[in-house]
C-alpha positions in Angstrom: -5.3 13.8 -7.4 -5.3 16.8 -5.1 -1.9 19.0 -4.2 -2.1 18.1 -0.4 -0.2 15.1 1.2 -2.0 13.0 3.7 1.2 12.1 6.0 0.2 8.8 8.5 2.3 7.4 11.6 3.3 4.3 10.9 4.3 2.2 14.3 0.9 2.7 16.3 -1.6 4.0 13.5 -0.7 1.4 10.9 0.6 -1.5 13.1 0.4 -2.0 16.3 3.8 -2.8 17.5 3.2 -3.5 21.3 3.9 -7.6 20.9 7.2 -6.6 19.1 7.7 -4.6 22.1 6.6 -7.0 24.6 8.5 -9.8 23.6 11.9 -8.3 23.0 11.5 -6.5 26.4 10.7 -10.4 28.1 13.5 -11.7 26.2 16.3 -9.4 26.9 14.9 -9.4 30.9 15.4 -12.8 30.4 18.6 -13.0 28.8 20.3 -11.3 32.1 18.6 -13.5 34.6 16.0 -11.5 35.5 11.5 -12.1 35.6 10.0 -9.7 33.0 6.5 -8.6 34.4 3.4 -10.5 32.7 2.2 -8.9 29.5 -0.7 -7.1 31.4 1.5 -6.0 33.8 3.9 -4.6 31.8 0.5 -2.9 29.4 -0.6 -1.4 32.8 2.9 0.1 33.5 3.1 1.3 29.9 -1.0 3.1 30.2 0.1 4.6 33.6 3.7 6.1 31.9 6.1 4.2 34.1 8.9 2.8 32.3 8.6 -0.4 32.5 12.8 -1.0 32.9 14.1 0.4 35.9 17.4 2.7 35.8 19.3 0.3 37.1 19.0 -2.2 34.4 18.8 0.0 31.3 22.6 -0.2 30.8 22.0 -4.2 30.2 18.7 -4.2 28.2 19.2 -1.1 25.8 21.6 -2.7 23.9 19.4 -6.2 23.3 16.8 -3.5 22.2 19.4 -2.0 20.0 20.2 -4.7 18.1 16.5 -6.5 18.0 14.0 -4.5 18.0 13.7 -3.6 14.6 14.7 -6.9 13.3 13.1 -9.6 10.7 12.8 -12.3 13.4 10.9 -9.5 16.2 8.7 -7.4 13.0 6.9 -10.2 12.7 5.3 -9.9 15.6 3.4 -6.9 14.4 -0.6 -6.8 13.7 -1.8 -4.2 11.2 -4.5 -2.2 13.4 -8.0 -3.8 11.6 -9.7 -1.0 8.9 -6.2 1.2 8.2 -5.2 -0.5 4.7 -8.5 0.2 3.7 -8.7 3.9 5.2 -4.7 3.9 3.5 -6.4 2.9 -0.1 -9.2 5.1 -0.1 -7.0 8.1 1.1 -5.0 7.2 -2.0 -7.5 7.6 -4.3 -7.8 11.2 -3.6 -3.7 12.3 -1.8 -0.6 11.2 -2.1 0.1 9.5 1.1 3.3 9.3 2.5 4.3 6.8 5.7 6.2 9.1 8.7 8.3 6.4 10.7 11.5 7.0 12.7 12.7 3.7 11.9 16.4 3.4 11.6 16.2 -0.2 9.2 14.6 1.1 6.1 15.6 -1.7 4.7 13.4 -3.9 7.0 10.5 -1.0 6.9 10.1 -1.2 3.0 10.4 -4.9 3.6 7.4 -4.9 6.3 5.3 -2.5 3.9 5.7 -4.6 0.9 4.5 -7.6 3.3 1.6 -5.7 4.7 0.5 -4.7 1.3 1.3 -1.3 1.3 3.0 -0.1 -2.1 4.1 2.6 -3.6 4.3 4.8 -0.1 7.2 6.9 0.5 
């Protein structure tokens, strides 16, 4: 095994995360009486780098996203991007691979890794 570390994103390289995203955004909108845009809408928004929450309502959806966002019941609403356990295991063969994340639930991200069949990843 070679001396250099292959170091790989994991939200966006490894799974794609945008129906996580999607459906806690709908939900908290939701939650304070208010019509979340439609999912293309809201991918459109996302493309063209508008925030998809106005200012104004930040202050009552941050806090849904706080607390949800990396949880059990919303991770499973992630899709490993097709090809990159493969490209993971072959990389292994030859580096140590290491997963970057900035996470805050480890606990949940080791969980999520084990369940995607990733192991022994730092």
């Amino acid at each position: 095994m070679k001396d250099e570390y292959i170091f790989i994103d994991f939200d966006g390289t490894i799974v794609n995360y945008h129906d996580r995203f999607y459906k806690v955004y709908s939900e908290a909108y939701i939650g304070i009486g208010k019509i979340p845009l439609s999912k293309e809408n809201w991918i459109k928004t996302r493309k063209d780098g508008i925030h998809s929450i106005p200012e104004e309502l930040r202050e009552k959806i941050d806090p849904y996203f706080e607390r949800n966002f990396e949880s059990r019941d919303y991770l499973k609403y992630d899709t490993t991007i097709p090809g990159m356990l493969n490209v993971i295991r072959s990389l292994q063969k030859e580096y140590p691979v290491k997963i970057v994340s900035f996470r805050s639930n480890n606990v949940n991200l080791l969980e999520q890794l084990d369940r995607i069949g990733i192991h022994n990843i730092e």
